[in-house]
LODREN-986589 format. One line per 10 residues: number of its first residue (from 1); their letters; for each residue x, y, z of C-alpha. Coordinates in nm, 3 decimals. Example, Ala and Ser with C-alpha at 12.3 -4.5 7.8 and 13.67 -1.06 7.14 Angstrom:
# LODREN-986589
1	AS	1.230/-0.450/0.780; 1.367/-0.106/0.714;
This chain:
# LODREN-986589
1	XXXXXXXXXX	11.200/-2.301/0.639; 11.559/-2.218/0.538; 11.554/-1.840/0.558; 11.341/-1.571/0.782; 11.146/-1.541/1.085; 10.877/-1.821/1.135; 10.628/-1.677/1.421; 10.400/-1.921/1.542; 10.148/-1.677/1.767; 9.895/-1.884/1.969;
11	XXXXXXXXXX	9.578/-1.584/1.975; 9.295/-1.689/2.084; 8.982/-1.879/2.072; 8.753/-1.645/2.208; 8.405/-1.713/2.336; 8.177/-1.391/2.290; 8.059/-1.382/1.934; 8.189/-1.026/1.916; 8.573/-1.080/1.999; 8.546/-1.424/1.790;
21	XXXXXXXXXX	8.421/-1.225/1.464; 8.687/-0.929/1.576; 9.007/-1.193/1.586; 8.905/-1.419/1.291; 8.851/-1.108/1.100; 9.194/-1.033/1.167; 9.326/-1.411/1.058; 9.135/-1.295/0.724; 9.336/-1.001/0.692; 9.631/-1.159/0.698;
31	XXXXXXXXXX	9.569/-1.411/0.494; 9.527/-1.164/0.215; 9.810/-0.956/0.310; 10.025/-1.282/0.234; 9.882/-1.320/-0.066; 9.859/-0.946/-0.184; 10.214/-0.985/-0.061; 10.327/-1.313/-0.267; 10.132/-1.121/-0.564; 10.365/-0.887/-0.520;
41	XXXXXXXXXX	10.667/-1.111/-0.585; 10.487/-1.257/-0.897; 10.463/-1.609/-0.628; 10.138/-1.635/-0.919; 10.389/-1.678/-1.205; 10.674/-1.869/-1.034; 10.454/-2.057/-0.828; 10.112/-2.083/-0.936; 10.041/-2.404/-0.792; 10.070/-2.267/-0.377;
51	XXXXXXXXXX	9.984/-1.920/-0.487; 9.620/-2.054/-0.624; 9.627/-2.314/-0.308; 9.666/-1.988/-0.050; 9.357/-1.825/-0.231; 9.141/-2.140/-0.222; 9.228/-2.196/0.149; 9.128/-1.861/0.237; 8.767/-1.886/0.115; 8.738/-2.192/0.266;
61	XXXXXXXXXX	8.828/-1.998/0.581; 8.595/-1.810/0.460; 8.309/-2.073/0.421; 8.349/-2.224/0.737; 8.337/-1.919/0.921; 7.996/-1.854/0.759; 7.929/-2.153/0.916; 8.038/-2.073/1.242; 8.297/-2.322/1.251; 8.583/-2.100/1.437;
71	XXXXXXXXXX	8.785/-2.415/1.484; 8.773/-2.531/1.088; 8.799/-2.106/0.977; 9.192/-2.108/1.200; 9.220/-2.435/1.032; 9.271/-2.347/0.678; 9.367/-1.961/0.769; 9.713/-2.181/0.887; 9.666/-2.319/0.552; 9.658/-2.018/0.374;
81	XXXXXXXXXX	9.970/-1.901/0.605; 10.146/-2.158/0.495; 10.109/-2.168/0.123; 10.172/-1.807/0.089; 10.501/-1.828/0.234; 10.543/-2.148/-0.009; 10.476/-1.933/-0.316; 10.683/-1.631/-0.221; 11.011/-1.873/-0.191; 10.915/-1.989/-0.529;
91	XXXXXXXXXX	10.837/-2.344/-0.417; 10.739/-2.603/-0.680; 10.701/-2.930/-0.538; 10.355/-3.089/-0.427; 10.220/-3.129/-0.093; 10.147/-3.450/0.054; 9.814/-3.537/0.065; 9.603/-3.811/0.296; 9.328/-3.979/0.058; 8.992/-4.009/0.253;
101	XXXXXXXXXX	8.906/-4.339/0.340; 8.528/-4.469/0.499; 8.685/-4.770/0.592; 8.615/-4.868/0.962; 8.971/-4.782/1.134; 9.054/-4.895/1.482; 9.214/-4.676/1.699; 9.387/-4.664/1.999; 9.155/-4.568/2.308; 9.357/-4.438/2.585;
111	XXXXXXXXXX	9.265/-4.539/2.938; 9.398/-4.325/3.252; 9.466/-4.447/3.603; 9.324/-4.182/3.781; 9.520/-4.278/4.097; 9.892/-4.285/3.938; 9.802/-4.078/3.610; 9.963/-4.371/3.372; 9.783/-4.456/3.017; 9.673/-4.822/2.935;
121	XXXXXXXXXX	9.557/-4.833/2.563; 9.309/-5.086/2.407; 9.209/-5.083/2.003; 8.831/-5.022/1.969; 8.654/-5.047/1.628; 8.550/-4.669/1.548; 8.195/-4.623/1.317; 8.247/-4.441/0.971; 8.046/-4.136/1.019; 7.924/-4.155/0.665;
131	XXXXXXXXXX	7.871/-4.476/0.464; 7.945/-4.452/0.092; 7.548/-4.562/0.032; 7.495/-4.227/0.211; 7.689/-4.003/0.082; 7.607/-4.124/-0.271; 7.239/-4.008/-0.216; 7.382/-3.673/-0.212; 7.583/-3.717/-0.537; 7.926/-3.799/-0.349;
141	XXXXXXXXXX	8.139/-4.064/-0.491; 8.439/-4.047/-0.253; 8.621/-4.350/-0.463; 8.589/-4.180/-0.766; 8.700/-3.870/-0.653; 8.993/-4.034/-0.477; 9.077/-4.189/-0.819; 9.084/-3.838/-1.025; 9.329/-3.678/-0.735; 9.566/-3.983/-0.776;
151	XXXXXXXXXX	9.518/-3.967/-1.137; 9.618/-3.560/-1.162; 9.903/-3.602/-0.917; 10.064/-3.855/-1.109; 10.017/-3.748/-1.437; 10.165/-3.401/-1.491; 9.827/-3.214/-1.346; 10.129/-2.986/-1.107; 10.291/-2.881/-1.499; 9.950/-2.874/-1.727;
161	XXXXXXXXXX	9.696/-2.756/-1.493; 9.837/-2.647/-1.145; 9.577/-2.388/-1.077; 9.296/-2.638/-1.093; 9.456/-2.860/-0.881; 9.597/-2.655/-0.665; 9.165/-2.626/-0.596; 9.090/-2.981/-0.632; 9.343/-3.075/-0.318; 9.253/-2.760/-0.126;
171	XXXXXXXXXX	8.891/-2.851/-0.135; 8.953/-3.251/-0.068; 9.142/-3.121/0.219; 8.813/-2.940/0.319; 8.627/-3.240/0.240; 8.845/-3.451/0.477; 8.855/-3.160/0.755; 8.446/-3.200/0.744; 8.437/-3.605/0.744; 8.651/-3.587/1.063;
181	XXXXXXXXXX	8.392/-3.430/1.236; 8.216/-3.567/1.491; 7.878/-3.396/1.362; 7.989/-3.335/1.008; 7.724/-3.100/0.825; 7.640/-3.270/0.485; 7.593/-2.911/0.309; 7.943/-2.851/0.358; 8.062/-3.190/0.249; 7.877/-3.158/-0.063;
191	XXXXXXXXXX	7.951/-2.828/-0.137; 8.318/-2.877/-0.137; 8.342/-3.232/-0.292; 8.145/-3.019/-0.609; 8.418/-2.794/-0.617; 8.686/-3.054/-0.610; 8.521/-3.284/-0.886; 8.459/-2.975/-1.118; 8.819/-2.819/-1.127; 8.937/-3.171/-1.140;
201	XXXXXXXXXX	8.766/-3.252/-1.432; 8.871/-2.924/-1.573; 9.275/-3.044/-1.482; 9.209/-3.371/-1.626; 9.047/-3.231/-1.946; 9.388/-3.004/-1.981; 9.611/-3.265/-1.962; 9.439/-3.436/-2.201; 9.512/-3.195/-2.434; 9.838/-3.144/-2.364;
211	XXXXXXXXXX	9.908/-3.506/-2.431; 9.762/-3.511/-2.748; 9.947/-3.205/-2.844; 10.263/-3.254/-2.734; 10.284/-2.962/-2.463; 10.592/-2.866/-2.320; 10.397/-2.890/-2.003; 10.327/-3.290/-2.064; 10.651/-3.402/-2.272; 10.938/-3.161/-2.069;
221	XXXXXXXXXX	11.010/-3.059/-2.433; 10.959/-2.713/-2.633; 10.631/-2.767/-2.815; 10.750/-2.644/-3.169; 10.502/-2.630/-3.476; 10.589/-2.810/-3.784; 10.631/-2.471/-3.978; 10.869/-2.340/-3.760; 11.133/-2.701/-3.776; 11.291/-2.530/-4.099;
231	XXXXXXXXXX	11.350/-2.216/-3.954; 11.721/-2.120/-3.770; 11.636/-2.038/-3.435; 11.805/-1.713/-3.316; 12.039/-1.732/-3.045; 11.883/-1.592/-2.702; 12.014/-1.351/-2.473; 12.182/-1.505/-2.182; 11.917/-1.565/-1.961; 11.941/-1.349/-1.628;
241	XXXXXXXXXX	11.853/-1.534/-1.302; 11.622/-1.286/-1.070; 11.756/-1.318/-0.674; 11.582/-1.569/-0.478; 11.295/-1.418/-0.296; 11.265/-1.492/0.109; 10.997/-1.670/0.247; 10.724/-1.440/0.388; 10.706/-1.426/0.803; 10.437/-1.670/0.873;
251	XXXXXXXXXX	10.183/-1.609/1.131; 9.989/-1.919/1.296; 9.715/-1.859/1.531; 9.608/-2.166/1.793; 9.502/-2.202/2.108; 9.361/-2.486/2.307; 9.109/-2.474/2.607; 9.052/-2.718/2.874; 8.738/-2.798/3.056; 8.674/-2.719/3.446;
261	XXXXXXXXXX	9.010/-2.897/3.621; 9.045/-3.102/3.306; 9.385/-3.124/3.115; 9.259/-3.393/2.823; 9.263/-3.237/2.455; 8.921/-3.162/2.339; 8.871/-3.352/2.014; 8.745/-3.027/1.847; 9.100/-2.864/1.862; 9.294/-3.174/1.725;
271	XXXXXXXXXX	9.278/-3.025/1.401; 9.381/-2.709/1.475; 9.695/-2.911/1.637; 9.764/-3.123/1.354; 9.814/-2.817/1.156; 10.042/-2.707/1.408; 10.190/-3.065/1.396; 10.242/-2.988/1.000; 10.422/-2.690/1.012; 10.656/-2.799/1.283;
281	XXXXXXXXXX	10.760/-3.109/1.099; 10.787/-2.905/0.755; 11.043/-2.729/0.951; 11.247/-2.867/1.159; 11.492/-2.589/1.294; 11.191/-2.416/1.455; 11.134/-2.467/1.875; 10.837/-2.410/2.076; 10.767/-2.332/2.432; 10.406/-2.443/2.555;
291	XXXXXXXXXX	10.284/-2.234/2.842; 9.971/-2.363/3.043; 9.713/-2.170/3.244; 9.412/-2.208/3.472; 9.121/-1.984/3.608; 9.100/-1.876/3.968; 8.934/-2.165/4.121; 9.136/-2.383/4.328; 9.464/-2.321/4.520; 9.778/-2.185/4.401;
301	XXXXXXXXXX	10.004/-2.506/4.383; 9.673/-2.690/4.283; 9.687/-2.455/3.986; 10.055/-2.470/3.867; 10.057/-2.822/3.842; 9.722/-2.867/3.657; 9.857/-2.578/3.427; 10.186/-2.748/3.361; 10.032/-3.110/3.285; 9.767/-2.927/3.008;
311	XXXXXXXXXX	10.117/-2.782/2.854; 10.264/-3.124/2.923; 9.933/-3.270/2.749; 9.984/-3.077/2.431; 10.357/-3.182/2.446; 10.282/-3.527/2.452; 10.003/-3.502/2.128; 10.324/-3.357/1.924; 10.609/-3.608/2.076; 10.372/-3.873/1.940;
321	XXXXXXXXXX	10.298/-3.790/1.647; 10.670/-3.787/1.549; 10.818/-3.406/1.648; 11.141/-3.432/1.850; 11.098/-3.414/2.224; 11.377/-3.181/2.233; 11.247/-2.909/2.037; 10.960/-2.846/2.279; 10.964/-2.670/2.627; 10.672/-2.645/2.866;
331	XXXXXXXXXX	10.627/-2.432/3.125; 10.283/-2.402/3.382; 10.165/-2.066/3.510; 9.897/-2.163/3.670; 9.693/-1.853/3.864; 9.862/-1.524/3.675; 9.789/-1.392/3.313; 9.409/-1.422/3.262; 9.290/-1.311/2.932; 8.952/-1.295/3.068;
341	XXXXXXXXXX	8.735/-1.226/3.317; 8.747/-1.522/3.598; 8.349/-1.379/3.697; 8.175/-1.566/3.432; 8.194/-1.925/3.311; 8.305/-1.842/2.986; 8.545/-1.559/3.105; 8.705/-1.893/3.317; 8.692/-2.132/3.013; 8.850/-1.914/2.815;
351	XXXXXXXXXX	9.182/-1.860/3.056; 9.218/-2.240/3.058; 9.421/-2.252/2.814; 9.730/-2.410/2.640; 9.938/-2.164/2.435; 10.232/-2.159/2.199; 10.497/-1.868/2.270; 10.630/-1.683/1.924; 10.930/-1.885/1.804; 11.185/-1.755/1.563;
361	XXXX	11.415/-1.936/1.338; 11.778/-1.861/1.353; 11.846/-1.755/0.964; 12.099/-1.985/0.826;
């Protein structure tokens, strides 16, 4: 972002229903902060399309918390982050947007030498987890659906109805957040591909009109009734340009955990770091430092090493995927800075960790 403070604050994942209800609650409130904030700034007015997109991220937070999806909740709470501070600058441009496919994609498989630690890779063919036969027994028509997104982006849904899409994509994206799943719970799915198809067909039903019409919205021209052609229009006051509003601060929380004297990424946080992944290629003056840790077990120089490679791991997910290996810095702390208590298995889970420092943004 061009102007403020970005803080990306890696808080935790926490494993005692209490303290994960206590921090999550906290994402929640500031998610609505934002947006009470953005309100504020009439973001609504100036930017209804990322000022309706913060709101419908947030109760999907919501949603998947009910579910007890922590992972998923800190998923679209980033979301929510993020498109607040888009609607307080005023923003107007759309996001991008990945169209779900149930094709059968091959992927890499990594392979480690456990001796000398180096990666072979082989493709293997990956199952859908749903077949379209399936989900169509539960009234899901993922084509379709794809075709009505493609059809409002392209044809002036951001102008004539940017509040309903704004809620189509944000509920696709929920869609495609539950398909990646390795359980995915069909409830869910359903749930928000209803939501999706009804606002779209809402948007689509607006634009319609607004074609027919001849909206400003649709045709980039004032829509002026035949009556009023004869009529002198008065000259307007000079129009006075309001000063450009700053981007809101915007607060990330992410952490990943390891399993016992593991340092592999747990495929349930890979969402969670694609978000991350997202916001650091969105903007590109921002620098992280990783910072790995352990539990007690083991030795001391055991420890610092293991800690370092899971902070090296994460490193290597975001190199990768395309952000600059310059721009992150690990460091390994091995035996030092529990969060937890090291007496009970999930007190030692929870201090294996990978954590991003806060990082500011020099303010150009």
């Amino acid at each position: 972002m061009k102007r403020g403070v970005l803080l990306i604050l890696l808080s935790g994942l926490a494993f005692s229903q209490n303290t994960v209800e206590l921090r999550l609650l906290d994402g929640m409130n500031e998610a609505q902060r934002l947006i009470e904030s953005a309100h504020k700034k009439e973001a609504d007015k100036r930017s209804p399309y990322h000022f309706e997109k913060a709101r419908a991220y947030r109760d999907i937070a919501y949603n998947l918390a009910s579910d007890l999806d922590e992972v998923g909740s800190r998923v679209f709470l980033l979301k929510s982050f993020g498109s607040s501070s888009k609607a307080s600058a005023g923003h107007k441009e759309l996001d991008s947007i990945d169209l779900i496919s149930l094709e059968k994609p091959k992927r890499a498989q990594p392979y480690r030498d456990e001796l000398y630690g180096e990666f072979y890779y082989a493709e293997e063919e990956e199952k859908p987890r749903f077949n379209e036969d399936y989900l169509r027994s539960f009234g899901v028509d993922i084509k379709s659906l794809n075709s009505l997104v493609t059809y409002l982006r392209e044809d002036k849904g951001l102008s004539c109805a940017p509040l309903e899409l704004a809620k189509v994509e944000a509920y696709y994206d929920g869609m495609a957040y539950e398909v990646s799943k390795q359980t995915p719970k069909a409830n869910t799915l359903v749930s928000f591909y209803n939501r999706a198809y009804a606002e779209g067909i809402r948007a689509k039903e607006k634009i319609k009109v607004a074609k027919e019409v001849g909206l400003e919205c649709y045709t980039g021209k004032p829509f002026v009734p035949e009556l009023e052609l004869a009529r002198v229009e008065e000259p307007k006051p000079p129009k006075i340009e309001a000063p450009k509003a700053q981007e809101e601060p915007l607060t990330v929380t992410a952490r990943v955990h390891f399993d016992f004297d593991k340092y592999n990424i747990k495929r349930e946080y890979l969402p969670l770091l694609n978000e991350v992944l997202r916001v650091l290629k969105e903007n590109p003056n921002v620098r992280v430092r990783i910072e790995g840790y352990t539990d007690n077990i083991g030795t001391k120089v055991y420890n610092d090493k293991l800690a370092l490679r899971r902070a090296q791991e994460v490193k290597s997910y975001l190199v990768k995927a395309g952000v600059p290996e310059d721009r992150i810095d690990v460091v390994g702390f091995g035996k030092e800075r529990y969060i937890a208590d090291n007496t009970t298995p999930i007190g030692r889970f929870t201090n294996r960790r990978a954590e991003f420092i806060v990082i500011k943004v020099p303010v150009q």
